[in-house]
C-alpha positions as CSV (number, residue, x, y, z in Angstrom):
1,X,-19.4,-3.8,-0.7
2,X,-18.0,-1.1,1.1
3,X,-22.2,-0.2,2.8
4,X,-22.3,-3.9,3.3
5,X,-19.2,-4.5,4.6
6,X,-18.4,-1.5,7.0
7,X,-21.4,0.5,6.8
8,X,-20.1,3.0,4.4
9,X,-22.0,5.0,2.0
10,X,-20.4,6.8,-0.9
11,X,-22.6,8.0,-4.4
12,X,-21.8,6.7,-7.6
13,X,-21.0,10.0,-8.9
14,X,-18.3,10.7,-6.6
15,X,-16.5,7.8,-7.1
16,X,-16.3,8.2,-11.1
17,X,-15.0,11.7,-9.9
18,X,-12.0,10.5,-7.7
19,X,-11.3,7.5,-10.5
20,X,-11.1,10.6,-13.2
21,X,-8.4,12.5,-10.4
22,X,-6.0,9.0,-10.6
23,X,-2.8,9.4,-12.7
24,X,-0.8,6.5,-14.7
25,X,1.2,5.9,-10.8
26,X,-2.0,5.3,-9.4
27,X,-3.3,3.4,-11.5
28,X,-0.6,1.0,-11.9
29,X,-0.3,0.3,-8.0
30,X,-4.0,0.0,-7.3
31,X,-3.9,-2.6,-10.7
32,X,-0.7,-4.3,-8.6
33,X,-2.6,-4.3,-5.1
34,X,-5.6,-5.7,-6.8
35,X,-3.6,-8.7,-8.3
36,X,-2.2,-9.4,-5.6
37,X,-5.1,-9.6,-3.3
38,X,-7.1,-11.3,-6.1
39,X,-4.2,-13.9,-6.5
40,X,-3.8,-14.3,-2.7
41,X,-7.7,-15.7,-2.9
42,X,-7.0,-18.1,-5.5
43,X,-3.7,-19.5,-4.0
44,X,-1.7,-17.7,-6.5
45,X,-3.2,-20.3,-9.0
C-alpha cells in the first residue's frame, strides 16, 4: 500500500525488524489507532 499509495518502497525484512523493536506501549496504541481508523470506515458499526 504504502508503494501504491505514496510511492514508498520499504523491504520486507526491515519491516519484521522494526515490528520486533515495538514494546507492549506500542503495541497497544498502534492496536488502538488501528481500531479506530478501521471502525471510522465501517461507521463504528
Amino acid at each position: 500500500m504504502l508503494e501504491e499509495n505514496f510511492g514508498i518502497t520499504i523491504d520486507l525484512d526491515k519491516v519484521y525488524k522494526m515490528m520486533d523493536k515495538l514494546d507492549d506501549k506500542a503495541i497497544e496504541e498502534l492496536s488502538t489507532i488501528t481500531y479506530q481508523n478501521t471502525a471510522n470506515l465501517f461507521n463504528q458499526k
